[in-house]
Kinemage of the C-alpha trace (Angstrom):
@kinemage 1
@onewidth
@group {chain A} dominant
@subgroup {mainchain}
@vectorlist {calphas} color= white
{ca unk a 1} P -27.886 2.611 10.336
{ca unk a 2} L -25.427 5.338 11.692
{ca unk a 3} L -26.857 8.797 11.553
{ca unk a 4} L -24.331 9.992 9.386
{ca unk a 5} L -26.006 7.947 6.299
{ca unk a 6} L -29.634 8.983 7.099
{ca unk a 7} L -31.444 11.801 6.562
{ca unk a 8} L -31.397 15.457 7.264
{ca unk a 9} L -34.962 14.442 8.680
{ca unk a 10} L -33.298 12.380 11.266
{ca unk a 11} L -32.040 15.402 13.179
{ca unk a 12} L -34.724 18.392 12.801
{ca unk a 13} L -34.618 21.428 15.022
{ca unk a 14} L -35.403 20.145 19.007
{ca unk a 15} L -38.535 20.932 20.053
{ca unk a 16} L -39.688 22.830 23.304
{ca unk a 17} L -40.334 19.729 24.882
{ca unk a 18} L -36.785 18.306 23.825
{ca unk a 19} L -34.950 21.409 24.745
{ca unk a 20} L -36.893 21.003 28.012
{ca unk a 21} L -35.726 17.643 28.879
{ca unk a 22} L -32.308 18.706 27.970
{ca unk a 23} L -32.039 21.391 29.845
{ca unk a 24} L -33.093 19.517 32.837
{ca unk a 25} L -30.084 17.244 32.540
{ca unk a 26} L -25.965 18.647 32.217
{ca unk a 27} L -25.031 18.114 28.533
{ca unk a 28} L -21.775 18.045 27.486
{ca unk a 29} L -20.119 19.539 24.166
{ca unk a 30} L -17.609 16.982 23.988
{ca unk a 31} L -17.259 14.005 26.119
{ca unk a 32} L -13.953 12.301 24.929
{ca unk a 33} L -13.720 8.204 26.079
{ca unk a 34} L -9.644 7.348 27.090
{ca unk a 35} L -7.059 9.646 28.173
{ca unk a 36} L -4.428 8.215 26.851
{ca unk a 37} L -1.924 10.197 24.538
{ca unk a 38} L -5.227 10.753 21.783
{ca unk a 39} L -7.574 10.992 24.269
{ca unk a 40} L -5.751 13.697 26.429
{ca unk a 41} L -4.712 15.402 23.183
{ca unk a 42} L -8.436 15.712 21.862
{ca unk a 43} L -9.494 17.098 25.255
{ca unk a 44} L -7.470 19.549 25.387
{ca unk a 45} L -7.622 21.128 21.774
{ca unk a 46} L -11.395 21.308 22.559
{ca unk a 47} L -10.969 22.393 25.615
{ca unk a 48} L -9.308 25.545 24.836
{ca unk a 49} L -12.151 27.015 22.686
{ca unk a 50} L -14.075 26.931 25.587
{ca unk a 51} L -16.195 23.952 25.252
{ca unk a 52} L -17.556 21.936 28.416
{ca unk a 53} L -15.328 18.961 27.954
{ca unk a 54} L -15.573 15.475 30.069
{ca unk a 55} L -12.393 13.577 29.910
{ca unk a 56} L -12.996 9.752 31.177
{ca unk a 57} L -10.520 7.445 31.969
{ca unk a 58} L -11.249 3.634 33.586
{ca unk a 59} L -8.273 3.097 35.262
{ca unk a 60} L -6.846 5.157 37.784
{ca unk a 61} L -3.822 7.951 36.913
{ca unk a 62} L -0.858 7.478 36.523
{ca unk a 63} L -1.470 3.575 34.696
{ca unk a 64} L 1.829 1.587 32.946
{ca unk a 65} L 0.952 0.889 29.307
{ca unk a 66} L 3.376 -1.114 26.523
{ca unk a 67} L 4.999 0.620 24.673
{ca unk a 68} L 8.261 1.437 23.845
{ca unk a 69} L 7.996 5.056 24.436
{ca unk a 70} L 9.666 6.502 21.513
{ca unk a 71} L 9.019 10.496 21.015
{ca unk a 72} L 9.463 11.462 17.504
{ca unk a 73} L 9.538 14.913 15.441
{ca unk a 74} L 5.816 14.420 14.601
{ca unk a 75} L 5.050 13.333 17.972
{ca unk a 76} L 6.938 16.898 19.197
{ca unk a 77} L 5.064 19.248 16.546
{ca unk a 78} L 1.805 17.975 18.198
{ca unk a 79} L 1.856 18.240 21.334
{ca unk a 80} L 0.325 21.225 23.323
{ca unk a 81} L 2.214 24.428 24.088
{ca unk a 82} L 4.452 24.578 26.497
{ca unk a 83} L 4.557 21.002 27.009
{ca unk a 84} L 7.751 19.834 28.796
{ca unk a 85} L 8.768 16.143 27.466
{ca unk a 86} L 9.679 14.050 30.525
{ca unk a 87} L 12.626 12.414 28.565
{ca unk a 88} L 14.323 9.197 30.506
{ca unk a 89} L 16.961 9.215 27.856
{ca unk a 90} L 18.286 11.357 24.287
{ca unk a 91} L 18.923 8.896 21.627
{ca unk a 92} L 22.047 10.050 19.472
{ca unk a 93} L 23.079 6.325 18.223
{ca unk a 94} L 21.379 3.420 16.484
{ca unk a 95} L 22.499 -0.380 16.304
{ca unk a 96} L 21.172 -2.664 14.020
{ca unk a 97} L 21.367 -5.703 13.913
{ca unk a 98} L 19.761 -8.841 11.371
{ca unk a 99} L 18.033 -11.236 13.817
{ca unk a 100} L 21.391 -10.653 15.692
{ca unk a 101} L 24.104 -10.878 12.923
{ca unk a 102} L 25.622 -7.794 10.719
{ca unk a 103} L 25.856 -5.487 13.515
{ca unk a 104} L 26.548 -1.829 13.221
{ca unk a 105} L 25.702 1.209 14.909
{ca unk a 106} L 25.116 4.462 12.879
{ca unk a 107} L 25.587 7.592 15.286
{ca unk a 108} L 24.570 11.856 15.014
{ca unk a 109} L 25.643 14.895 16.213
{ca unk a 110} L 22.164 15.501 17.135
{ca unk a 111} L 19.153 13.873 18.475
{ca unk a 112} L 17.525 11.351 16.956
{ca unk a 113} L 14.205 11.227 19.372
{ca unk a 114} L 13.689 10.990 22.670
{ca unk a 115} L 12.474 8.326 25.218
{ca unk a 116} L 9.614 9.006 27.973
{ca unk a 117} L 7.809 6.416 30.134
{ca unk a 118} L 4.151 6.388 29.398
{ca unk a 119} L 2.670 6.684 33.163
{ca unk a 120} L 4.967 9.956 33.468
{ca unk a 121} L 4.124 11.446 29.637
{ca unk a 122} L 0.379 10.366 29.684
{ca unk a 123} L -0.609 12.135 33.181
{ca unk a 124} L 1.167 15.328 31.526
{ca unk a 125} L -0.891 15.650 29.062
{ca unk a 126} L -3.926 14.987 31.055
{ca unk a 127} L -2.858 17.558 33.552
{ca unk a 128} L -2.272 20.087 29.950
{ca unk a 129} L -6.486 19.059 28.829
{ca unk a 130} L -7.247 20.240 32.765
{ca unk a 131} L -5.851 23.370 32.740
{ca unk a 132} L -7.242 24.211 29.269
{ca unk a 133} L -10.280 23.574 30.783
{ca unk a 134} L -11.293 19.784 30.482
{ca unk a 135} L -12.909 17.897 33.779
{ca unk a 136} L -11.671 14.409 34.170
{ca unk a 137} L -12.635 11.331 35.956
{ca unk a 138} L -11.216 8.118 36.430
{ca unk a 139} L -12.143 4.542 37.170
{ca unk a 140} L -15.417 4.332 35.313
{ca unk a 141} L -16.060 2.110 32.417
{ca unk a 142} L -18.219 3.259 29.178
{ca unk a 143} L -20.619 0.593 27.972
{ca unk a 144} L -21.812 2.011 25.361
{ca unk a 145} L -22.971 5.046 23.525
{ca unk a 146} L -26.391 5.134 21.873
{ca unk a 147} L -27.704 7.893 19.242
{ca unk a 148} L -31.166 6.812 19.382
{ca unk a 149} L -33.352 5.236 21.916
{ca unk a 150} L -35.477 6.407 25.317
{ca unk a 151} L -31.504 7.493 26.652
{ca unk a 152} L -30.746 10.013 23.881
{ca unk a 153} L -33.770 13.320 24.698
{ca unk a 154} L -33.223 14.470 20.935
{ca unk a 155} L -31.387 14.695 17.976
{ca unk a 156} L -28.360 16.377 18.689
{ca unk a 157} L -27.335 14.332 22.070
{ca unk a 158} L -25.522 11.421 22.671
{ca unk a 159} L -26.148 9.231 25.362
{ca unk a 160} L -22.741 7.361 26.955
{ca unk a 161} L -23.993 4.898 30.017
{ca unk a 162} L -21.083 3.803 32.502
{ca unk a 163} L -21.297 0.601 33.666
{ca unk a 164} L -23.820 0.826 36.639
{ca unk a 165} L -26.327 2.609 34.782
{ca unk a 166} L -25.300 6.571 35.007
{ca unk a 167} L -25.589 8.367 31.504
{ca unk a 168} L -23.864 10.909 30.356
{ca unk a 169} L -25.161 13.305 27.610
{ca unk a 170} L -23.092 15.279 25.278
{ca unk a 171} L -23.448 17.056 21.794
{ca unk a 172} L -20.581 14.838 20.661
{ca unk a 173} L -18.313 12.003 21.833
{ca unk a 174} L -14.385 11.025 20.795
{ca unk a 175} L -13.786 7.305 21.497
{ca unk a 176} L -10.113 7.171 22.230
{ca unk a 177} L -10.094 4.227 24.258
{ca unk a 178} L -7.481 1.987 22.988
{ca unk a 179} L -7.107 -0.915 20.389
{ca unk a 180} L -10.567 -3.135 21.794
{ca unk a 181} L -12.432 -0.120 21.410
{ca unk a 182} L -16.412 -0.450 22.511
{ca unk a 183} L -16.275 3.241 20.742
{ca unk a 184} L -14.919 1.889 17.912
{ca unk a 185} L -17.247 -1.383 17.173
{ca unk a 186} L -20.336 1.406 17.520
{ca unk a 187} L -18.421 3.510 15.143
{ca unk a 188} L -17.647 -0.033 13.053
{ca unk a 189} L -13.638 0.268 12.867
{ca unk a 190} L -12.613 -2.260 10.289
{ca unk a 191} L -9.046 -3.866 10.887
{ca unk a 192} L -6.703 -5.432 8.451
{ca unk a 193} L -3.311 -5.829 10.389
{ca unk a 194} L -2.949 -7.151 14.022
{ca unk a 195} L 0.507 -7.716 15.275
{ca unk a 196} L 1.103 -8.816 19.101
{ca unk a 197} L 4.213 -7.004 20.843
{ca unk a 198} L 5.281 -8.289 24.161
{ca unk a 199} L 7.752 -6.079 26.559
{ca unk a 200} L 9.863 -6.495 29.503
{ca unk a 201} L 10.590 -3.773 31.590
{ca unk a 202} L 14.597 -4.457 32.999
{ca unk a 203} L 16.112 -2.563 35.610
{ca unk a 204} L 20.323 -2.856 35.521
{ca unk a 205} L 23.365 -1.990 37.513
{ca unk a 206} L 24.794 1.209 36.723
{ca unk a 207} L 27.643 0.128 34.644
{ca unk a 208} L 25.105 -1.872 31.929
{ca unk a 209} L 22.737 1.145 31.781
{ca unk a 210} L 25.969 3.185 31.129
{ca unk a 211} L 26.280 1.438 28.035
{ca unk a 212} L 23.114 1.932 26.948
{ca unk a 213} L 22.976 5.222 27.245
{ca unk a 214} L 21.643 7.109 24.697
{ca unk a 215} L 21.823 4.554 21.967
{ca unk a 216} L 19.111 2.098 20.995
{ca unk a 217} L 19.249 -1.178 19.500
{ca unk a 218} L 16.188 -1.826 16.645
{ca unk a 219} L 17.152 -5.768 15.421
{ca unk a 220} L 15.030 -7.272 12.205
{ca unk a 221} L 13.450 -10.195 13.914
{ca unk a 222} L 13.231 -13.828 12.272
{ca unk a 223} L 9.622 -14.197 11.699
{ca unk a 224} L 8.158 -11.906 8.306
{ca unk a 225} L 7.633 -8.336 9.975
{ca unk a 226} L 9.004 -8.849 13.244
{ca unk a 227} L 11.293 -6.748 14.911
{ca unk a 228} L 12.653 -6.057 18.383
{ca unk a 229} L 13.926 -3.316 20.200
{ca unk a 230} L 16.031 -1.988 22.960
{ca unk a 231} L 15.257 1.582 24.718
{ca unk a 232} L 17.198 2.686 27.673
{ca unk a 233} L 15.519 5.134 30.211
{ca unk a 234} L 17.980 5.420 33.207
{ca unk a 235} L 18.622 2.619 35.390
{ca unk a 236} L 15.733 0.513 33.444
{ca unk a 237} L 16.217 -0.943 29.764
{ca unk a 238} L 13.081 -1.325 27.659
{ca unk a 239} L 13.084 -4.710 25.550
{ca unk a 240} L 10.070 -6.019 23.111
{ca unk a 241} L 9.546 -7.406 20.304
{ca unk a 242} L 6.683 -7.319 18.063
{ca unk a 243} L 5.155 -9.337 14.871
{ca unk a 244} L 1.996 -11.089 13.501
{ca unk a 245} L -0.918 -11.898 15.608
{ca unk a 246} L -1.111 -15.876 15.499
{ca unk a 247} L 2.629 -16.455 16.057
{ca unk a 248} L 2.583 -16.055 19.601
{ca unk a 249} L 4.410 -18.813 20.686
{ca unk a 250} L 7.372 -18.117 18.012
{ca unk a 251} L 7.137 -14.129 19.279
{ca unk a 252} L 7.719 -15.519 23.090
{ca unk a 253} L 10.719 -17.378 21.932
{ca unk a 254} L 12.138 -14.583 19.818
{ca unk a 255} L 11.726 -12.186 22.767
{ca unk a 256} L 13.448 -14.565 25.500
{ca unk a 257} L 16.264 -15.210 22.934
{ca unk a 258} L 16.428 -11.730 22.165
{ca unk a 259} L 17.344 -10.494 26.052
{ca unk a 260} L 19.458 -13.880 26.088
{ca unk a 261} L 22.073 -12.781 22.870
{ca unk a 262} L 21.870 -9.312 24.917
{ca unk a 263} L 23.155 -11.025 27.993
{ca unk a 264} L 20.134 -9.579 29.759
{ca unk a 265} L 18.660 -12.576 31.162
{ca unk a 266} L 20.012 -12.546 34.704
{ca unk a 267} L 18.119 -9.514 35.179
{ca unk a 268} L 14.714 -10.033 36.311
{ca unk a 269} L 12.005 -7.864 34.929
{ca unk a 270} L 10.076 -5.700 36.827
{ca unk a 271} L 7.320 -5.738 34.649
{ca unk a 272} L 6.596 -8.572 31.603
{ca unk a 273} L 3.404 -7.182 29.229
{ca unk a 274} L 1.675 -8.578 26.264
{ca unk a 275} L -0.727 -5.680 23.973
{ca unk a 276} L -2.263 -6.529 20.727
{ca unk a 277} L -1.938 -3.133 17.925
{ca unk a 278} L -4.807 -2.946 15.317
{ca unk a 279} L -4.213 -0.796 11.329
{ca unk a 280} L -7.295 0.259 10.274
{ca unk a 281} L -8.744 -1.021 7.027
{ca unk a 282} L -8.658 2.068 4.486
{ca unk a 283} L -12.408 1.803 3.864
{ca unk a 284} L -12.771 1.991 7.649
{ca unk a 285} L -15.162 4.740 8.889
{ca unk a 286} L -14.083 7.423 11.786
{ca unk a 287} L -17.005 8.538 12.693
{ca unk a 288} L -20.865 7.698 13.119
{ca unk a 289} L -23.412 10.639 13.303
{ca unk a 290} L -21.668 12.576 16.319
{ca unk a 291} L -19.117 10.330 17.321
{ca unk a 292} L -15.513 10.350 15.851
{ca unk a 293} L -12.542 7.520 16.567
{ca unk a 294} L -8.885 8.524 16.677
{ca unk a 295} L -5.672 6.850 17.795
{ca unk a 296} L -5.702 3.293 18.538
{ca unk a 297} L -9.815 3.037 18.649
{ca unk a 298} L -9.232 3.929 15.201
{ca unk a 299} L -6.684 1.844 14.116
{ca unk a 300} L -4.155 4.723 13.505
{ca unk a 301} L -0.654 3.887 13.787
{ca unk a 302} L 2.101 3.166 11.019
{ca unk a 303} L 2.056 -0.040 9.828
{ca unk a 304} L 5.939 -0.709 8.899
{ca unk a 305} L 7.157 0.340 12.848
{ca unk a 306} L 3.610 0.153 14.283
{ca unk a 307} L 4.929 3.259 15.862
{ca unk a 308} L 1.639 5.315 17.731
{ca unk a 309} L 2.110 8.019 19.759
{ca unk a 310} L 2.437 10.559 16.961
{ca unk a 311} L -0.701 8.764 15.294
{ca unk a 312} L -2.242 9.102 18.983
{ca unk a 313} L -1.453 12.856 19.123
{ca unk a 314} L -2.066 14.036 15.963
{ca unk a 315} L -5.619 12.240 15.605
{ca unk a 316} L -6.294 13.280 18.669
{ca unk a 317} L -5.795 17.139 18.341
{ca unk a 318} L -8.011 16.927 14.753
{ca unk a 319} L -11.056 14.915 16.733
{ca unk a 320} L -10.837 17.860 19.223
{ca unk a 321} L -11.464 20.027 16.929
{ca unk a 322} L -13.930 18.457 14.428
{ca unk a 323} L -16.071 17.219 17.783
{ca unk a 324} L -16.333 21.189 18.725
{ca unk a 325} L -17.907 21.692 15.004
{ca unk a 326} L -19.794 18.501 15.067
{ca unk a 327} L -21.294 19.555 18.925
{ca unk a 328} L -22.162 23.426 17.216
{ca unk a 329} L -24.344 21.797 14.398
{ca unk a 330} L -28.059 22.039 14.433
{ca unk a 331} L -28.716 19.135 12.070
{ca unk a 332} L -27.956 16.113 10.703
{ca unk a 333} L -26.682 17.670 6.964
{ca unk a 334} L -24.037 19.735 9.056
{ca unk a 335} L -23.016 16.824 11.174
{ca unk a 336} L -22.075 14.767 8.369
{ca unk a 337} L -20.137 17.480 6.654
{ca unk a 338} L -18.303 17.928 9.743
{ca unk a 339} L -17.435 14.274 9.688
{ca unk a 340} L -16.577 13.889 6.313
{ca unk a 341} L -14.282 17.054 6.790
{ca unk a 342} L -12.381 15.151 9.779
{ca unk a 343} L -12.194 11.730 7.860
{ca unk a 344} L -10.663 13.769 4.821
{ca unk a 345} L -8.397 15.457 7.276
{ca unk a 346} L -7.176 12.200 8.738
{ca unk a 347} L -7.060 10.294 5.222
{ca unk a 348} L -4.951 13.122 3.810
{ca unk a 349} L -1.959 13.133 6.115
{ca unk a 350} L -2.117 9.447 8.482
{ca unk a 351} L -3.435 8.101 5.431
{ca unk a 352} L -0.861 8.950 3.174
{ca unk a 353} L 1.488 7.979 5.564
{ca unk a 354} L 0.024 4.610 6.631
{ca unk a 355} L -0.527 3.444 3.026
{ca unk a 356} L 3.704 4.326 2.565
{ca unk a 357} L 4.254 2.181 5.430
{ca unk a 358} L 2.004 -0.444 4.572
{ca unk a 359} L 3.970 -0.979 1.183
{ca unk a 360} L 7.081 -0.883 3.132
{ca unk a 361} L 5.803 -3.653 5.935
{ca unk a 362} L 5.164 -5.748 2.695
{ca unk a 363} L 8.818 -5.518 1.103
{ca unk a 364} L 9.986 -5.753 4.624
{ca unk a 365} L 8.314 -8.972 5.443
{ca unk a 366} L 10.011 -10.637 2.443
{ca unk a 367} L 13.713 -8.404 1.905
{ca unk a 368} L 14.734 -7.442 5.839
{ca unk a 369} L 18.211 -7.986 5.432
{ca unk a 370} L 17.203 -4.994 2.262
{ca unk a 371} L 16.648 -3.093 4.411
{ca unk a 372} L 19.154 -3.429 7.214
{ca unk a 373} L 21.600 -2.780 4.253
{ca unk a 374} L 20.104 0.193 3.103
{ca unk a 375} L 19.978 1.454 6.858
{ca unk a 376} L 23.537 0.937 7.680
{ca unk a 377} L 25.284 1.240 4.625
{ca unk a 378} L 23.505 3.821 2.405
{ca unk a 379} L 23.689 7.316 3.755
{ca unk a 380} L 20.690 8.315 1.820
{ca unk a 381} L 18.310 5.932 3.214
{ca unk a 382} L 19.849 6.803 6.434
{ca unk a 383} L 19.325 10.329 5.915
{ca unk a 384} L 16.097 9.800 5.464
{ca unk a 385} L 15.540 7.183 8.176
{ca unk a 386} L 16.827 10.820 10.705
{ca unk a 387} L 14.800 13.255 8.740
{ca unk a 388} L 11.471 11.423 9.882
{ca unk a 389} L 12.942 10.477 13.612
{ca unk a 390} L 13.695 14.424 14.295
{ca unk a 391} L 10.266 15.245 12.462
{ca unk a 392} L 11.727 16.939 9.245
{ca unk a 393} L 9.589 15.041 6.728
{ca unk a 394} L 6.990 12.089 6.602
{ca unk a 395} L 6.975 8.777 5.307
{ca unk a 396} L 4.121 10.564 3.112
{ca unk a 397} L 6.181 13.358 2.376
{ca unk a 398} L 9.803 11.907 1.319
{ca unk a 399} L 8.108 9.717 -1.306
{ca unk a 400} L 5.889 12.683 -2.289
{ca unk a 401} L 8.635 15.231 -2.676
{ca unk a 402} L 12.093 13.046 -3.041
{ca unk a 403} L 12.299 11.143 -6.587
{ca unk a 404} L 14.558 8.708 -5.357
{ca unk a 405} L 12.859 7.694 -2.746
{ca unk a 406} L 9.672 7.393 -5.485
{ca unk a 407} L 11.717 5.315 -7.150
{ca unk a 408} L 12.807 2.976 -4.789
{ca unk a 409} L 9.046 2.667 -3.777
{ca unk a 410} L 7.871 1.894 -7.202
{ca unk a 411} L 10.936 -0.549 -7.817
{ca unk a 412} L 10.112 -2.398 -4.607
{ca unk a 413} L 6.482 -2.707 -5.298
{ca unk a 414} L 7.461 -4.131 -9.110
{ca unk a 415} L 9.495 -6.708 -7.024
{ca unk a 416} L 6.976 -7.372 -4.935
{ca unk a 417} L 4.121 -7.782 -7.967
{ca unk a 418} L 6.756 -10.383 -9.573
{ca unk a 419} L 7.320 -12.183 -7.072
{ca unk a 420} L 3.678 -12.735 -6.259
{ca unk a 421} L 3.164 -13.830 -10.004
{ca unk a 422} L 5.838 -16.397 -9.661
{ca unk a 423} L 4.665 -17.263 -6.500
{ca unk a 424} L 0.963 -18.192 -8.562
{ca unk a 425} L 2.605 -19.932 -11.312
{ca unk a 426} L 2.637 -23.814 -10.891
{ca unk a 427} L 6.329 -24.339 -11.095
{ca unk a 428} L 8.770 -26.093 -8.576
{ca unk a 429} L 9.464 -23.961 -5.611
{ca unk a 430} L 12.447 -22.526 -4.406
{ca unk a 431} L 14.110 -23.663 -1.121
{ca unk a 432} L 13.037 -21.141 1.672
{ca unk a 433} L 15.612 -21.845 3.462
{ca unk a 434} L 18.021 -20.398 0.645
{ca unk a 435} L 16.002 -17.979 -0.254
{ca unk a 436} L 16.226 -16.777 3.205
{ca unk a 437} L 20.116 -17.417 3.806
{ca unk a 438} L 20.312 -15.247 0.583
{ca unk a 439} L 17.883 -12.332 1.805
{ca unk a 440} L 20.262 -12.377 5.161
{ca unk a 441} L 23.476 -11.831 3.679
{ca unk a 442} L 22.400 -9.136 1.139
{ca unk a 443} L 23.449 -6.993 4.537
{ca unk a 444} L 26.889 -6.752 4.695
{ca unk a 445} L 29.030 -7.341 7.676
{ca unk a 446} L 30.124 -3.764 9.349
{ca unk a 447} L 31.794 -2.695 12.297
{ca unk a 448} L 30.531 -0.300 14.435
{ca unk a 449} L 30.235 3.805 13.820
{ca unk a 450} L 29.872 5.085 10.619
């Protein structure tokens, strides 16, 4: 049973003996696990009250990691001052494209987001937790963490042993150490989406990454969900795809046809990658007695896009600063408060906007071509669509403030109820294949611009 469901009993005032053995040994306030984007970002925003932070990282620094490395308003807003994003490219034009047909490209005046490589952006904002203050090492590997046993001296420590037997002690701990979190199955993360991306990282002659520059291509894939992408950064082109775990082989094909229709396939990648995202489950817990999840060991990232990095940072900076309150308290009564108090914090804002984009992954799974209209031919859902990119609004926030886009919400979710019905009721069913040839050309043919 996690500490945070038992008794103020459990965690009574340390004894001399206790502080004793303690004191012996270097406690941490905060030791956070992963220094990744949520990681890095919960370092440092506990590092700069002054805390003794321990920042540990198994690989070694700078590390690649898939992604697509799309930087976001939200993603902006939270990162630490004075931060200096290492764009590769400035995105000012979009293509879409409906697994390939209805092509158009929508285009601004001013950014959409920015594009960074992740080796480059995630050693930044290590180097930002250092100078607040936060120690770091690399290359070791956290077993586990244990709250009770022989490891732990007394109530208010937490024991982290490295593989090889060293233990660490701290007041509390932030697992941020990616989607197969060992932080997160003590915690008990709960998952109910996991979608497999794969990437290719393709370096080009000057006169193809001249054409790519800043403009992306985003194309609604052919498998419910699925969608691939196309982010320039220089001399290098970033293509993936992404969809439902268990349709791997289909998610191979639609990635090498993908950089085929994009004439891409001469090009040889420099690096080919394959990561697994996790969505939490809502009833999933963030913390256990003094530990707290965040990012990816949480299961934070929007559902619709799977987009993470802003999930990363922002989770990040609020574990920071609920581990500081959860290392100051003296017993188990204030340490669940101080949990509870980040879980709320976490549920009100990712929450909100996960369980928008979760609604929209559903519509989008069975309408994409509904979307790719709405995208390319109605300025208000493009609006919209720019609003969130340059960090203007949420997903949570449009539907909460904008009645229209209520509206659409709630009509998409009747559709969605109905169709389930019908899909229940014992009556002949319809040909998918026309259903789907119907679904495809509800986007209509454009040319490019706007």
């Amino acid at each position: 049973m996690s500490s945070e469901n038992s008794s103020a009993d459990d965690e009574n005032p340390s004894t001399d003996a206790e502080n004793a053995s303690t004191d012996d040994m270097r406690v941490w306030d905060v030791v956070v696990v992963g220094a990744g984007p949520a990681g890095a970002s919960a370092a440092y925003a506990a590092a700069v009250t002054g805390r003794r932070v321990l920042l540990l990282e198994k690989a070694e620094l700078p590390r690649y990691k898939t992604c697509g490395g799309g930087i976001i308003g939200p993603s902006r807003d939270a990162l630490p001052p004075g931060f200096e994003l290492p764009f590769r490219d400035r995105v000012y034009a979009m293509t879409f494209s409906n697994n390939g047909r209805f092509t158009r490209t929508r285009r601004s005046r001013q950014m959409l987001f920015g594009l960074i490589n992740r080796p480059e952006f995630d050693q930044q904002l290590v180097e930002h937790a250092q100078k607040a203050g936060a120690e770091l090492r690399t290359g070791v590997t956290v077993q586990r963490v244990e709250q009770h046993g022989s490891a732990v001296p007394d109530r208010r420590t937490v024991a982290v042993v490295l593989q090889g037997g060293e233990t660490l002690l701290a007041r509390s701990v932030v697992g941020a150490d990616g989607s197969a979190s060992r932080i997160g199955a003590h915690v008990g993360v709960k998952l109910d989406q996991v979608d497999l991306g794969l990437e290719a990282e393709i370096p080009v002659p000057e006169t193809v990454a001249e054409d790519w520059k800043g403009r992306v291509l985003i194309d609604w894939g052919p498998m419910p969900g699925s969608y691939g992408w196309v982010f320039p950064k220089g001399d290098t082109l970033t293509v993936g795809v992404i969809s439902a775990r268990g349709e791997g082989a289909a998610t191979k094909r639609y990635l090498e046809d993908f950089i085929g229709r994009l004439g891409l396939a001469g090009f040889e990648p420099s690096i080919s990658s394959g990561h697994l995202t996790r969505c939490r489950a809502e009833d999933s817990p963030l913390s256990r007695g003094r530990v707290l999840v965040c990012g990816d060991a949480a299961g934070l990232l929007e559902p619709w896009t799977r987009e993470g990095i802003s999930f990363a940072l922002r989770s990040g900076r609020l574990a920071g600063e609920w581990a500081v309150r959860i290392a100051e308290a003296h017993d188990a009564v204030d340490t669940r408060r101080q949990a509870l108090n980040y879980a709320f914090a976490i549920k009100a804002g990712l929450g909100v906007e996960m369980s928008v984009g979760k609604r929209m992954l559903t519509v989008f799974e069975r309408r994409p071509g509904l979307f790719h209209a709405a995208l390319t031919g109605f300025r208000p859902a493009w609006r919209a669509f720019t609003d969130i990119t340059r960090g203007r609004t949420t997903l949570g926030e449009l539907v909460r403030t904008h009645p229209m886009a209520q509206r659409a919400l709630t009509a998409m979710d009747r559709r969605q109820a109905q169709a389930q019905a019908q899909a229940q009721t014992p009556a002949p069913a319809p040909d998918a294949a026309a259903a789907s040839a119907a679904d495809s050309a509800s986007a209509p043919v454009a040319e490019e611009g706007e």
